[in-house]
N, C-alpha and C positions, 0 to 999 in steps of 0.2 A: 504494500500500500504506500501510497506516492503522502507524503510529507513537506511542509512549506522546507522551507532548503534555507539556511543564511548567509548569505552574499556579502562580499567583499572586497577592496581594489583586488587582490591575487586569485581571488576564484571568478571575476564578473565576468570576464572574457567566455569559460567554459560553460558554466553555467545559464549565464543569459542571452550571448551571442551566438553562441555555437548549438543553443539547445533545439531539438530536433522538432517541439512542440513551440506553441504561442507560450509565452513565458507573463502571466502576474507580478511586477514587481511590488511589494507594498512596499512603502518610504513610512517609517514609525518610530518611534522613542518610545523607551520605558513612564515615562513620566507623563503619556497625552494619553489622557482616557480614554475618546473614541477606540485608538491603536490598541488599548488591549481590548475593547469589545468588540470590534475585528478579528482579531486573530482566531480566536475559537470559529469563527463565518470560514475565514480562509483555511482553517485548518483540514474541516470538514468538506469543502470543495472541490481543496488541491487531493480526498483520499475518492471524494463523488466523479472527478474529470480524469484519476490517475490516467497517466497517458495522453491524454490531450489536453491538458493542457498544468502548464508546473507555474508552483506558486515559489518566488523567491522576497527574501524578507532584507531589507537594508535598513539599519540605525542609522537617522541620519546625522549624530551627535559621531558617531564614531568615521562615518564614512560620506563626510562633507563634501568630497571633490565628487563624488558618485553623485549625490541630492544634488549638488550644483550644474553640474551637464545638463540633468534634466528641469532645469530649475523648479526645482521644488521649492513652493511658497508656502506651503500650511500641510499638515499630515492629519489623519491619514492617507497619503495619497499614492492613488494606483496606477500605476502605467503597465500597457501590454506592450511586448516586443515579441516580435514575429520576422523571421527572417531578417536580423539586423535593425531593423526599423520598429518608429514607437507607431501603434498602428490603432490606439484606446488608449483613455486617459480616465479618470473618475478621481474626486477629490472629496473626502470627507467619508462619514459612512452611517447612511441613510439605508439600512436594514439588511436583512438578508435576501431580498426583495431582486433589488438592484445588481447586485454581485452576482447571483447566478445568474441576472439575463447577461452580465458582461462574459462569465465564463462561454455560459450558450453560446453567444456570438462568437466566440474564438472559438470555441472544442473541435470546430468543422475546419479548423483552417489545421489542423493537426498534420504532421508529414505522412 
């Protein structure tokens, strides 16, 4: 069963660029409430889409040049990458509602 993953400058390349599915990135800190009511939503997702689609997790207190590319302004926020490219975005987290129509829309773009 497929597991959010935690990402970092040494593993983003593998992980997120190279990954063979549409990739979730969530952008979160320990300290933003939303982000931990999130993560149980993504946890269960990334084990509902295993395979089509991978959830990866960035601190963005520890891994600021990573949140700064994609300029992250406010967390929790979501970007999809799919072949290299951000290809979805969603920002904040407005239930469980919302997150699995984001995953639906990508699971078909799966390799």
């Amino acid at each position: 069963m497929s597991q959010p993953v935690d990402v970092n400058f040494d593993n983003f390349e593998q992980e997120v660029l190279n990954a063979d599915q549409p990739v979730v990135i969530d952008f979160w800190a320990p300290w933003c409430g939303p982000c931990r009511q999130i993560g149980p939503v993504l946890a269960d997702l990334a084990r509902k889409y295993d395979g089509k689609v991978k959830v990866a997790k960035i601190n963005v207190d520890q891994e600021r040049a990573i949140a700064g590319h994609f300029q992250v302004q406010g967390i929790p926020a979501l970007f999809v990458v799919h072949n290299r490219t951000v290809v979805d975005s969603m920002v904040g987290f407005g239930g469980r509602g919302p997150l699995e129509k984001l995953f639906e829309r990508h699971a078909t773009r799966a390799a």
